[in-house]
Phi, psi and omega in degrees: 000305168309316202295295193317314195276344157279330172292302177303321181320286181302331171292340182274337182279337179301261171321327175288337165277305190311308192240129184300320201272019182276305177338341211031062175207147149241166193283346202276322172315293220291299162300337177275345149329314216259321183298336185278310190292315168310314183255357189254000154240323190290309194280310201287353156267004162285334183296292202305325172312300197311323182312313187269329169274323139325338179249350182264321159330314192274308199236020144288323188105021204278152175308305170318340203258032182262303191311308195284318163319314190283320163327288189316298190309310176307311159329277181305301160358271204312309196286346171293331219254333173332290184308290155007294200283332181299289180312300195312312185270027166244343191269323165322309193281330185263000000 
């Protein structure tokens, strides 16, 4: 009796994994979660981090700091710009 009621158990955990809409989840929500999160926090506090060691780089006197600037600003580019660079190469593929 135990062993039958651990087999269904498992079969029932199988399944709620295997097909998303038993699961009530899908995996494309679940990516579009993590594309959200990535372009609507991540990249623009790596820019501005980036932004703030570059510009403390610049008025330390360091040699580099033309270089480490010019980085950034390409940096905040990409990450303000991110949602933009998404929508575009998703409208190129659909």
């Amino acid at each position: 009796m135990v062993q039958s009621r651990k087999y269904f158990m498992f079969s029932v955990l199988l399944m709620a994994l295997l097909v998303p809409t038993v699961g009530l989840c899908s995996v494309e929500s679940s990516l579009m979660a993590v594309q959200n999160r990535l372009i609507g926090t991540i990249l623009p506090l790596a820019a501005i981090l980036g932004l703030v060691f570059a510009g403390l780089s610049f008025v330390a006197g360091s040699p580099n700091a033309k270089s480490h600037l010019m980085l950034a600003i390409l940096g905040a580019v990409v990450g303000f710009g991110a949602p933009s660079i998404v929508s575009w190469i998703q409208g190129l593929v659909h």
